[in-house]
MIDREN-536315 format. One record per residue: x negated, y, z of N, C-alpha, C, O in turn; residue number from 1. Coordinates in steps of 0.1 Angstrom, whole numbers, plus 5000, padded with zeros to 4 digits. Example, Ala and Ser with C-alpha at 12.3 -4.5 7.8 and 13.67 -1.06 7.14 Angstrom:
2
@n.X->4868&n.Y->4943&n.Z->5078&ca.X->4877&ca.Y->4955&ca.Z->5078&c.X->4868&c.Y->4967&c.Z->5078&o.X->4858&o.Y->4967&o.Z->5085&nr->1
@n.X->4872&n.Y->4978&n.Z->5071&ca.X->4863&ca.Y->4989&ca.Z->5071&c.X->4871&c.Y->5000&c.Z->5079&o.X->4866&o.Y->5011&o.Z->5080&nr->2
This chain:
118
@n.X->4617&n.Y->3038&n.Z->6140&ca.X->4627&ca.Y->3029&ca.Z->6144&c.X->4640&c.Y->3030&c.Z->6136&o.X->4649&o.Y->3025&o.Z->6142&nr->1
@n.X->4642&n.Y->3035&n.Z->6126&ca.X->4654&ca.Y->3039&ca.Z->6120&c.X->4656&c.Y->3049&c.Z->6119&o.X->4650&o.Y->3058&o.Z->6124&nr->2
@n.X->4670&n.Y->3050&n.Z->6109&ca.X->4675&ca.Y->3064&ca.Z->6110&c.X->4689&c.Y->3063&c.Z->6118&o.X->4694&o.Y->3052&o.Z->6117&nr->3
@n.X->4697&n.Y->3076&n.Z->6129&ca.X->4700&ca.Y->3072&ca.Z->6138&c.X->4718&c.Y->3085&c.Z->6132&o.X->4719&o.Y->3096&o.Z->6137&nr->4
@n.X->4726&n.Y->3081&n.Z->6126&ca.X->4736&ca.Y->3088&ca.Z->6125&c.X->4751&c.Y->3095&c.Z->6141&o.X->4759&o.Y->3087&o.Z->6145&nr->5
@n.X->4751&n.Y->3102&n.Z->6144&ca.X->4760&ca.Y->3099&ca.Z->6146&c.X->4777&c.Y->3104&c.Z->6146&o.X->4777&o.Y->3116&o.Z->6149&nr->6
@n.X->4788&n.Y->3101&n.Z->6144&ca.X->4800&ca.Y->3108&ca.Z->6135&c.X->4810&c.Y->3113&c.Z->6142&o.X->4816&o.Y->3104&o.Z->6147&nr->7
@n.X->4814&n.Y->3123&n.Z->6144&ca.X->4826&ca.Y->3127&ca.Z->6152&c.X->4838&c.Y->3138&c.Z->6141&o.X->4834&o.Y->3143&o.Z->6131&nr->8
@n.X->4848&n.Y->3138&n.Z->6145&ca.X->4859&ca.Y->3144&ca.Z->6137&c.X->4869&c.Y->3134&c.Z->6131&o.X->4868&o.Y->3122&o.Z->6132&nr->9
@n.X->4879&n.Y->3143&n.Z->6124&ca.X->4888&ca.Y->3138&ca.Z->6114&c.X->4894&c.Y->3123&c.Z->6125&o.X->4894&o.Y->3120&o.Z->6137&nr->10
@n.X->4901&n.Y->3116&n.Z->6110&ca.X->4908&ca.Y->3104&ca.Z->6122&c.X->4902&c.Y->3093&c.Z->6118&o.X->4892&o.Y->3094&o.Z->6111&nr->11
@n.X->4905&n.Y->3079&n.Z->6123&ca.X->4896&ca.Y->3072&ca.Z->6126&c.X->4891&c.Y->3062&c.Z->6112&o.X->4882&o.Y->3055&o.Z->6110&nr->12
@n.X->4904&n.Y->3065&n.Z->6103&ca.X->4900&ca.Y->3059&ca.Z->6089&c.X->4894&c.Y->3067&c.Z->6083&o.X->4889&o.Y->3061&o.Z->6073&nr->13
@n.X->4890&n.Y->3080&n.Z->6082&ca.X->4881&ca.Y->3088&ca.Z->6073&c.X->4870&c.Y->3087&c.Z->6080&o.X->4860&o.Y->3087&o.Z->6073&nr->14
@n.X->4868&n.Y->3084&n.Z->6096&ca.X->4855&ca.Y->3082&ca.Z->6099&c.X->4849&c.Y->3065&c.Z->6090&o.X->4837&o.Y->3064&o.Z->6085&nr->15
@n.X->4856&n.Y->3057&n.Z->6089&ca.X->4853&ca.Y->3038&ca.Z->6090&c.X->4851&c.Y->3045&c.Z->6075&o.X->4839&o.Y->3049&o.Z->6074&nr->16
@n.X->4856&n.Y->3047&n.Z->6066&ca.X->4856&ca.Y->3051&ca.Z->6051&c.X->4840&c.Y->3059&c.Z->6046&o.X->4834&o.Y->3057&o.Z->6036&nr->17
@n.X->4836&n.Y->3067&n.Z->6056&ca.X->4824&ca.Y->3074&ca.Z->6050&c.X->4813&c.Y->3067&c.Z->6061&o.X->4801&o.Y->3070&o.Z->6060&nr->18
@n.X->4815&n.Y->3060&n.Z->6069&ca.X->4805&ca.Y->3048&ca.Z->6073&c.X->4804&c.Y->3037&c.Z->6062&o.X->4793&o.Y->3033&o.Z->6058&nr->19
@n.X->4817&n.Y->3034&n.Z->6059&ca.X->4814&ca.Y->3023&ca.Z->6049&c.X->4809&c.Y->3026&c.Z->6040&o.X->4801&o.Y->3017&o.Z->6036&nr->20
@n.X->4809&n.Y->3043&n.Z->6032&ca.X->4806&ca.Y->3046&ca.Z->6023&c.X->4789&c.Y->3048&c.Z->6025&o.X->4782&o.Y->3042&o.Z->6018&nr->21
@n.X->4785&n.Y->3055&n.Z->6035&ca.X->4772&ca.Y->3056&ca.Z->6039&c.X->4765&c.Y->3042&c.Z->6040&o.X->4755&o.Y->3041&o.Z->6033&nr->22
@n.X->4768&n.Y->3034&n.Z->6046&ca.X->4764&ca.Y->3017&ca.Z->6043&c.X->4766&c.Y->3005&c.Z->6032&o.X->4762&o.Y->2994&o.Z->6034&nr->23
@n.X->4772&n.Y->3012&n.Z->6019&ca.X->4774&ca.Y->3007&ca.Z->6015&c.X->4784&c.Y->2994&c.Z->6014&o.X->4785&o.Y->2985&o.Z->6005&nr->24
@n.X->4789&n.Y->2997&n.Z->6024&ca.X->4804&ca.Y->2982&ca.Z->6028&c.X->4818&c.Y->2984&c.Z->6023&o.X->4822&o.Y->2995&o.Z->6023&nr->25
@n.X->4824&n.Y->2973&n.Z->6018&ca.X->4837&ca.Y->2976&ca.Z->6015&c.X->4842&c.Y->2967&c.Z->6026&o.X->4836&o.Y->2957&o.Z->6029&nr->26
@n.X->4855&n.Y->2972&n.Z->6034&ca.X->4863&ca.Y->2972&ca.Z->6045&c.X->4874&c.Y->2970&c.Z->6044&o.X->4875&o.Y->2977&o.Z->6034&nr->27
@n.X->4886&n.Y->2966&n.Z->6046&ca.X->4900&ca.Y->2966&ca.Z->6050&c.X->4902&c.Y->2978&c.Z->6061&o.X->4896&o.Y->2980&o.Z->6072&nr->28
@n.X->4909&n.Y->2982&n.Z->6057&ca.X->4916&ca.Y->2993&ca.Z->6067&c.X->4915&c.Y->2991&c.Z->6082&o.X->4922&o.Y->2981&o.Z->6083&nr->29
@n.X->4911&n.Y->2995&n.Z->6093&ca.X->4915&ca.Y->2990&ca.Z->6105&c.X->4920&c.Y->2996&c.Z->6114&o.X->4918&o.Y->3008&o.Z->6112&nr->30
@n.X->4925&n.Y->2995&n.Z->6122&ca.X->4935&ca.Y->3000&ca.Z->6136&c.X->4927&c.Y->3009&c.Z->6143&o.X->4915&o.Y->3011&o.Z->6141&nr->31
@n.X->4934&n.Y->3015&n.Z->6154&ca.X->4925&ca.Y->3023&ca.Z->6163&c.X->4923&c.Y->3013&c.Z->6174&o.X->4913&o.Y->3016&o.Z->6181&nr->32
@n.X->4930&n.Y->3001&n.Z->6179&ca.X->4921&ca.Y->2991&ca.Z->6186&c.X->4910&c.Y->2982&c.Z->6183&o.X->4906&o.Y->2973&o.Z->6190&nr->33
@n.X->4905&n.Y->2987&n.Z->6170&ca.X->4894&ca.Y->2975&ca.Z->6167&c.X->4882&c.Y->2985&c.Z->6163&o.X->4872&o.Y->2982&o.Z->6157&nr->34
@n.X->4885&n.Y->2994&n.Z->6167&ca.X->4874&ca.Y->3005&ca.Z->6160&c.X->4858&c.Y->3000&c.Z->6164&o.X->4857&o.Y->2994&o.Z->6174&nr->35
@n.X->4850&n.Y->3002&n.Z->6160&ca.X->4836&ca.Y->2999&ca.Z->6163&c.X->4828&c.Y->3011&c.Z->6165&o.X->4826&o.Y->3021&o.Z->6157&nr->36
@n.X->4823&n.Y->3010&n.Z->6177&ca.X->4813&ca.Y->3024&ca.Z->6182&c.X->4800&c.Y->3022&c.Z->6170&o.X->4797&o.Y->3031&o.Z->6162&nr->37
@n.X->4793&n.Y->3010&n.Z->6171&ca.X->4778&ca.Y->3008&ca.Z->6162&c.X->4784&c.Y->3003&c.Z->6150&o.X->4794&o.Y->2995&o.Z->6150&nr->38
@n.X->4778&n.Y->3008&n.Z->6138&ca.X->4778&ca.Y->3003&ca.Z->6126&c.X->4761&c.Y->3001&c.Z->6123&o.X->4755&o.Y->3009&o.Z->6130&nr->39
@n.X->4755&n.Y->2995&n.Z->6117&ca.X->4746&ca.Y->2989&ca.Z->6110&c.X->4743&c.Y->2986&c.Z->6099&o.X->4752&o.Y->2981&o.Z->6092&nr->40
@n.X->4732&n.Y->2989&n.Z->6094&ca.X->4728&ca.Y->2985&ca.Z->6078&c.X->4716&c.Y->2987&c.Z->6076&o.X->4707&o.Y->2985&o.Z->6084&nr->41
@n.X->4716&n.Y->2991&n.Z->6061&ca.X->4697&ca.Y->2998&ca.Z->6059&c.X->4696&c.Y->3004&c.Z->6047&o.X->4705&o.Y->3001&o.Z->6040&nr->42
@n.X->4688&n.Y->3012&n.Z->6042&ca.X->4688&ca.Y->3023&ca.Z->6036&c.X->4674&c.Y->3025&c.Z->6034&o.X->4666&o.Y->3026&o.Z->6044&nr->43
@n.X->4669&n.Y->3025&n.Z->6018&ca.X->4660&ca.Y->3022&ca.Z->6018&c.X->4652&c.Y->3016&c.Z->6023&o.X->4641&o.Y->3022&o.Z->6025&nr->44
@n.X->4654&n.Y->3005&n.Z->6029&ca.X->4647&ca.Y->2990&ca.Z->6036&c.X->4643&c.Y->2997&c.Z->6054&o.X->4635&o.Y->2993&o.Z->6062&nr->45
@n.X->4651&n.Y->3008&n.Z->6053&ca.X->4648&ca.Y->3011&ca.Z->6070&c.X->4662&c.Y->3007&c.Z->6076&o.X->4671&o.Y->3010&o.Z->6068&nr->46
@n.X->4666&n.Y->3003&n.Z->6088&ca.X->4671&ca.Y->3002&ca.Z->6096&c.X->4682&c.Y->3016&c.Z->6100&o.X->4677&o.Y->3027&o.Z->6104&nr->47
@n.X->4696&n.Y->3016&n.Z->6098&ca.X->4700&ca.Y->3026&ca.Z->6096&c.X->4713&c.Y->3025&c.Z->6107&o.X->4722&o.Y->3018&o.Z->6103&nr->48
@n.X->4714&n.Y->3032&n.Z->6119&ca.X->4726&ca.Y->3027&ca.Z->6129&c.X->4736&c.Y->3044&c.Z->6127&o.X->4733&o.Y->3055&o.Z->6125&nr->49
@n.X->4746&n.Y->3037&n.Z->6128&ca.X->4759&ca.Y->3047&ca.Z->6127&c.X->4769&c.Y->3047&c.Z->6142&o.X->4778&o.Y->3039&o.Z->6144&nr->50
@n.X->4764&n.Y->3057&n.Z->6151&ca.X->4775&ca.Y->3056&ca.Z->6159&c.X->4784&c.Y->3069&c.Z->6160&o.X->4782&o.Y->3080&o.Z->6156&nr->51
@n.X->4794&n.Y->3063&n.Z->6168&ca.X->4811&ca.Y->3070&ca.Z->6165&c.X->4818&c.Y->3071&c.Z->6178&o.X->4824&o.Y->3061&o.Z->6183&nr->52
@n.X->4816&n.Y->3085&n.Z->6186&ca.X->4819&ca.Y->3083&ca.Z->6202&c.X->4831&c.Y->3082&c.Z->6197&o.X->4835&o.Y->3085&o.Z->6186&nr->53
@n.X->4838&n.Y->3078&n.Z->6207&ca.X->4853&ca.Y->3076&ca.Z->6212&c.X->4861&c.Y->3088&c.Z->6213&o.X->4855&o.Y->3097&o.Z->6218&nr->54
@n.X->4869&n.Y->3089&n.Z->6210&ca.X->4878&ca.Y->3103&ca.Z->6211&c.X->4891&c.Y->3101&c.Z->6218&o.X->4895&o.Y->3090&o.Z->6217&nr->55
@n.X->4898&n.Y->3110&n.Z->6227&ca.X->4912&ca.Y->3107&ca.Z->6234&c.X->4918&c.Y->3110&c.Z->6225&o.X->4913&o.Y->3111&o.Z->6214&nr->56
@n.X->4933&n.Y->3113&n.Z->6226&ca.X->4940&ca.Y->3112&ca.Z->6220&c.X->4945&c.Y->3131&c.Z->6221&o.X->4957&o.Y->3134&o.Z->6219&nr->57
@n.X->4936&n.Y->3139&n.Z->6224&ca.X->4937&ca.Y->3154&ca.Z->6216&c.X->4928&c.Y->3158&c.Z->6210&o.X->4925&o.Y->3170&o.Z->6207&nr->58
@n.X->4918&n.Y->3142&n.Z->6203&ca.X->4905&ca.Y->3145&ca.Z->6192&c.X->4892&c.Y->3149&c.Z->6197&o.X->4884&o.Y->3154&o.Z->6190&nr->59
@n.X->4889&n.Y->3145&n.Z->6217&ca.X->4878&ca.Y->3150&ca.Z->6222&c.X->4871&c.Y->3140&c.Z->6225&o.X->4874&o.Y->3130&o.Z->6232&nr->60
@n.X->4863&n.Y->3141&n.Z->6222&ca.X->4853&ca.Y->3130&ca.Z->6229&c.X->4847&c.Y->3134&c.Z->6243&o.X->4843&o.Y->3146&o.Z->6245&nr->61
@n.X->4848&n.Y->3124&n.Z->6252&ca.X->4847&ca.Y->3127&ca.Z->6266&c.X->4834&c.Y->3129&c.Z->6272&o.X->4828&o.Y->3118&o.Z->6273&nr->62
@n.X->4827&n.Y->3139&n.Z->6276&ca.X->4810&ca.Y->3139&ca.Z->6286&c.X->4805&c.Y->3121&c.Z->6286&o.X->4795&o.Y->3116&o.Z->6280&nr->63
@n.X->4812&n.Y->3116&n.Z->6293&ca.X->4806&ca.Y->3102&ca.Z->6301&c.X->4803&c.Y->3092&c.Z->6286&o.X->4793&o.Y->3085&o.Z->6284&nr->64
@n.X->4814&n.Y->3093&n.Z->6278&ca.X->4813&ca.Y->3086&ca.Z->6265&c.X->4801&c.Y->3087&c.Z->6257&o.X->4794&o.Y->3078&o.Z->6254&nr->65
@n.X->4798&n.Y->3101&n.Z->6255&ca.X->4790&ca.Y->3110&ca.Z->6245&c.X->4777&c.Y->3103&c.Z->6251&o.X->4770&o.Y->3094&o.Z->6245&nr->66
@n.X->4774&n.Y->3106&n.Z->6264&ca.X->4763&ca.Y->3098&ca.Z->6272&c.X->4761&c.Y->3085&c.Z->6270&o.X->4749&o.Y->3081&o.Z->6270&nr->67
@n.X->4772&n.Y->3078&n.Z->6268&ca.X->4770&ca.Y->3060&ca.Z->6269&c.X->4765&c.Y->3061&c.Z->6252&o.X->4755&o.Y->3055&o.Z->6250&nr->68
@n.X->4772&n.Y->3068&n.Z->6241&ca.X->4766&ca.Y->3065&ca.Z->6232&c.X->4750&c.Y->3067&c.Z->6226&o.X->4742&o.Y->3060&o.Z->6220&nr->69
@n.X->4750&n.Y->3079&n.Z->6232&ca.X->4734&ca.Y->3087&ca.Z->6231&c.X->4725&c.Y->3078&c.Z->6233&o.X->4714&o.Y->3079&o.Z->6227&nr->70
@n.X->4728&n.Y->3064&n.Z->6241&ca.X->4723&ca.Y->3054&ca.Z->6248&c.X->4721&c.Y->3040&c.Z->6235&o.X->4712&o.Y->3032&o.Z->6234&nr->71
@n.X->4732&n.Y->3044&n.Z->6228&ca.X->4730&ca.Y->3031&ca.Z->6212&c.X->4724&c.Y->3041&c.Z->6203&o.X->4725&o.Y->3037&o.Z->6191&nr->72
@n.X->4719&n.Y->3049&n.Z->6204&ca.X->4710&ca.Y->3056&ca.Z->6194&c.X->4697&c.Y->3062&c.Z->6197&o.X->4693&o.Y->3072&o.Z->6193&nr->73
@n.X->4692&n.Y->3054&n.Z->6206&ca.X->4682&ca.Y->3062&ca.Z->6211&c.X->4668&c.Y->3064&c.Z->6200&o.X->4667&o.Y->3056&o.Z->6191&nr->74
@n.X->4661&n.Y->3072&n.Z->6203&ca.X->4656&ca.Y->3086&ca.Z->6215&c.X->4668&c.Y->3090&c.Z->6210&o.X->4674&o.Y->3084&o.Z->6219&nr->75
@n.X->4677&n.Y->3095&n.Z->6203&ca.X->4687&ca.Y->3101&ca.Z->6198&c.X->4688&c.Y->3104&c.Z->6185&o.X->4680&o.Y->3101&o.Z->6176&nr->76
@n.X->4700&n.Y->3110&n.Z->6183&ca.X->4707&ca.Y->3107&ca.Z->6170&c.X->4696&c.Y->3114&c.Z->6158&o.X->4690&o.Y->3123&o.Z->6163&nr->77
@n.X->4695&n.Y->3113&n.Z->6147&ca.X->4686&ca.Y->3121&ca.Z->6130&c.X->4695&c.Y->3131&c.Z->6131&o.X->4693&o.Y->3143&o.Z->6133&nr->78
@n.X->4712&n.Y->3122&n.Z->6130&ca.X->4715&ca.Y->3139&ca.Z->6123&c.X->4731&c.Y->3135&c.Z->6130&o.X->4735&o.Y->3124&o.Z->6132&nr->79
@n.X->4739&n.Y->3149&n.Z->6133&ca.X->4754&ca.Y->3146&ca.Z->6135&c.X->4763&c.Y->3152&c.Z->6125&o.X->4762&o.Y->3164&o.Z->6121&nr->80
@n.X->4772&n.Y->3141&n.Z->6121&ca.X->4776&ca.Y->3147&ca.Z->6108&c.X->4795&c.Y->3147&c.Z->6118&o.X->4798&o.Y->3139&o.Z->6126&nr->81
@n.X->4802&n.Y->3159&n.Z->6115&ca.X->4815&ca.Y->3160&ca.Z->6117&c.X->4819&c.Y->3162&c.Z->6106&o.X->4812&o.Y->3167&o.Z->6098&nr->82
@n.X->4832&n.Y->3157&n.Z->6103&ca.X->4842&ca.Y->3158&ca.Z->6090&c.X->4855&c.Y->3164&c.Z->6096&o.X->4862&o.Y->3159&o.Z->6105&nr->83
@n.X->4854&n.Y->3176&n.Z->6088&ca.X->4864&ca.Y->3181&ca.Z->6089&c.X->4875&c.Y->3182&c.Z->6077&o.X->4874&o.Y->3176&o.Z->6066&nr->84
@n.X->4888&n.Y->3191&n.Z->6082&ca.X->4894&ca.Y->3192&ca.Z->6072&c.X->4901&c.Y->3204&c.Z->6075&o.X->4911&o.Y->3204&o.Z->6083&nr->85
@n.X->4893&n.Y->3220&n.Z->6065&ca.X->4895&ca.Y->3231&ca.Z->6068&c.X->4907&c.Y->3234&c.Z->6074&o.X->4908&o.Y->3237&o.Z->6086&nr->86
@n.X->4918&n.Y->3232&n.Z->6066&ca.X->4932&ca.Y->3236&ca.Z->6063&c.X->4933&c.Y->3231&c.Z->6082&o.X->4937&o.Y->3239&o.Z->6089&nr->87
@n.X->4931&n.Y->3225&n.Z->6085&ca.X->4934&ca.Y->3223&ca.Z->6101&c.X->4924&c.Y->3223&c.Z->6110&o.X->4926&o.Y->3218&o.Z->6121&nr->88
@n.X->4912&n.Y->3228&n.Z->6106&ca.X->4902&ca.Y->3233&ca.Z->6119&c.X->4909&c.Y->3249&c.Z->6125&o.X->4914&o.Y->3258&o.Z->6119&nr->89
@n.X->4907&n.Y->3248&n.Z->6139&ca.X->4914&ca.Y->3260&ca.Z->6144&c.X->4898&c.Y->3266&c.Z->6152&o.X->4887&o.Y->3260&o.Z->6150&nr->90
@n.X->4901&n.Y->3278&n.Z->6160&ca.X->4889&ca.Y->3284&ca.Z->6168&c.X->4887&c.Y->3276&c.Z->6179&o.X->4878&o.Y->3280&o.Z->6187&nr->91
@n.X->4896&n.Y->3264&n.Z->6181&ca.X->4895&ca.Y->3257&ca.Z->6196&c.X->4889&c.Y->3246&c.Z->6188&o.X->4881&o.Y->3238&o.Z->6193&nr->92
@n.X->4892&n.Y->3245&n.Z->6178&ca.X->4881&ca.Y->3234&ca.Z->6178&c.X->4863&c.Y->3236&c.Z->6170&o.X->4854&o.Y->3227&o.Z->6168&nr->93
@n.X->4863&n.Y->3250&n.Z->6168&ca.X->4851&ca.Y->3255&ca.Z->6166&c.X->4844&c.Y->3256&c.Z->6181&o.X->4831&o.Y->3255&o.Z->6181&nr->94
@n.X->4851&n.Y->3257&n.Z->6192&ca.X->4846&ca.Y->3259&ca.Z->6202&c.X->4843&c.Y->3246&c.Z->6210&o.X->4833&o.Y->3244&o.Z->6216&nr->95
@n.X->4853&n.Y->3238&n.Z->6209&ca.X->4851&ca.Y->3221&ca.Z->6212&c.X->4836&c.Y->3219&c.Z->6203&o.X->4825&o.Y->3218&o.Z->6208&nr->96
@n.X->4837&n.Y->3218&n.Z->6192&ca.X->4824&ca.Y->3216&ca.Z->6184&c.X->4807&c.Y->3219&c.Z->6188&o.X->4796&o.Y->3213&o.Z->6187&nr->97
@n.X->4811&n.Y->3233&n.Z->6194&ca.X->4803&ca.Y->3241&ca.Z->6196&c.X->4796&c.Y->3234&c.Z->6209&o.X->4784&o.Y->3232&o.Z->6210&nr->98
@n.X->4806&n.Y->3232&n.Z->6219&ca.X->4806&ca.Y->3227&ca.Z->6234&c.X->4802&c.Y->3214&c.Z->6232&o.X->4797&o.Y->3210&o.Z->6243&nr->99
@n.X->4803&n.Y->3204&n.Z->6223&ca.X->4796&ca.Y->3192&ca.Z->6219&c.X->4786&c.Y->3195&c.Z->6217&o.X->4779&o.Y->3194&o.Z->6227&nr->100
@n.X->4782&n.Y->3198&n.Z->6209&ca.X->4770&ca.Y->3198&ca.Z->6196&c.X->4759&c.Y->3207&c.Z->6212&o.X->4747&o.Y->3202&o.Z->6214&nr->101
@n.X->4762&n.Y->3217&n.Z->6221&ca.X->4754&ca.Y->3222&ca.Z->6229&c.X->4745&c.Y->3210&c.Z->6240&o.X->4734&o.Y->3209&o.Z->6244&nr->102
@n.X->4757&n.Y->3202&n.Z->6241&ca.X->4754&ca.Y->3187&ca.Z->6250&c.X->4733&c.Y->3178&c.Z->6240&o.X->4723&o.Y->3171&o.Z->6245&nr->103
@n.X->4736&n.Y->3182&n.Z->6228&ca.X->4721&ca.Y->3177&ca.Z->6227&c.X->4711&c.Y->3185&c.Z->6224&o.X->4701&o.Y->3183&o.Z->6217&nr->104
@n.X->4715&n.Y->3196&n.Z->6228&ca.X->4700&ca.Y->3207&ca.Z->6228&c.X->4704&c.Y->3221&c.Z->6220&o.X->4714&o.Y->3226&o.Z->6216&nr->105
@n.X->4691&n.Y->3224&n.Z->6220&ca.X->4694&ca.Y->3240&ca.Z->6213&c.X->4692&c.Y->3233&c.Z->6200&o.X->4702&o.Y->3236&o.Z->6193&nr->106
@n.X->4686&n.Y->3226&n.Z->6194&ca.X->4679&ca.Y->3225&ca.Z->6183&c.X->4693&c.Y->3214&c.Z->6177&o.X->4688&o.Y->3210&o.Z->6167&nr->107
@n.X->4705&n.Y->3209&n.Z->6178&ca.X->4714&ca.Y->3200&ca.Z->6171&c.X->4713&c.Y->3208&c.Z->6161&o.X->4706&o.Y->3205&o.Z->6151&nr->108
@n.X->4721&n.Y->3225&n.Z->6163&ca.X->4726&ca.Y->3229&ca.Z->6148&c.X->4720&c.Y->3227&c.Z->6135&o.X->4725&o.Y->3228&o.Z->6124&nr->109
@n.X->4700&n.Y->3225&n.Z->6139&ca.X->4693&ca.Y->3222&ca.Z->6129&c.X->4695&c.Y->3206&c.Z->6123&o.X->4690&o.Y->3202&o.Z->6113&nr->110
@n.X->4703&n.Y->3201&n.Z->6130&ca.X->4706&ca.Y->3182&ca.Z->6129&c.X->4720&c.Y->3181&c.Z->6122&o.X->4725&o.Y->3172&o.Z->6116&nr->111
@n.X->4725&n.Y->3192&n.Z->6124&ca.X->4739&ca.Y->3190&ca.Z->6121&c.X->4743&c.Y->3193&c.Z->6102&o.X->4735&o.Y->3199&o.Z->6094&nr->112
@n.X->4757&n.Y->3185&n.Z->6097&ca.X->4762&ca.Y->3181&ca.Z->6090&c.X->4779&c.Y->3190&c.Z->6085&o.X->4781&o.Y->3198&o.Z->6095&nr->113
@n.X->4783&n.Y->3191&n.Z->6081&ca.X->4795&ca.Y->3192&ca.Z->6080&c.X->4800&c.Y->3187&c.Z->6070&o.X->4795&o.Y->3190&o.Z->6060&nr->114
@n.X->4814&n.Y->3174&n.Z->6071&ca.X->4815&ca.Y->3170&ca.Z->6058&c.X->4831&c.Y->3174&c.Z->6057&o.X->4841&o.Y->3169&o.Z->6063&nr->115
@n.X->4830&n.Y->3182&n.Z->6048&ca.X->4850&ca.Y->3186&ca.Z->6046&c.X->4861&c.Y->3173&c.Z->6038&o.X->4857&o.Y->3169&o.Z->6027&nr->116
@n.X->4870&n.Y->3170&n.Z->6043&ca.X->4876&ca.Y->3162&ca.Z->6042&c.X->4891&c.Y->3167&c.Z->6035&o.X->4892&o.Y->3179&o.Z->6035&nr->117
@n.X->4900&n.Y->3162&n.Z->6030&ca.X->4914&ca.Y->3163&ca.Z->6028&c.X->4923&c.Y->3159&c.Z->6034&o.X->4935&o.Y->3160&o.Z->6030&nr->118
């Protein structure tokens, strides 16, 4: 059925920027009210969906959210890629990470991504 991305970290233009980049799209800059949870495309002629849970405004994505998205990527996500940006990851958010990434099983860390950012 596809391949099933899904992106968490960094701010919301470095997320749209390496979706676009992974999709191949060129984009105009956009706002944090227009943001898009599903992005779409295809890759190597398969079907390729990009989702981007929602984050508050201390960079968390919320239990109920995480669930509603899990739901646009079903059976669930190929791989979770987070972008970070060393110089400002702290141990609370190794542990936020940690406390996500536990929400889809023992086996994520085998799914998981890190992409370092500036």
């Amino acid at each position: 059925r596809g391949l099933r991305i899904m992106l968490f970290g960094s701010t919301l233009s470095t997320k749209k920027q390496l979706c676009n980049f992974i999709l191949e799209k060129t984009s105009p800059e956009i706002s944090s009210h227009q943001a898009k949870l599903v992005e779409q495309g295809s890759w190597k002629g398969k079907i390729l969906t990009i989702v981007t849970p929602p984050e508050n405004q201390m960079g968390k994505v919320q239990k109920g959210d995480l669930r509603s998205c899990l739901n646009l990527c079903r059976p669930g996500p190929n791989v979770l890629l987070l972008l970070v940006n060393p110089s400002d990851f702290t141990e609370k958010d190794r542990q936020t990470l940690k406390a996500t990434l536990s929400l889809f099983g023992e086996e994520a860390f085998k799914h998981s991504m890190v992409i370092m950012t500036k």
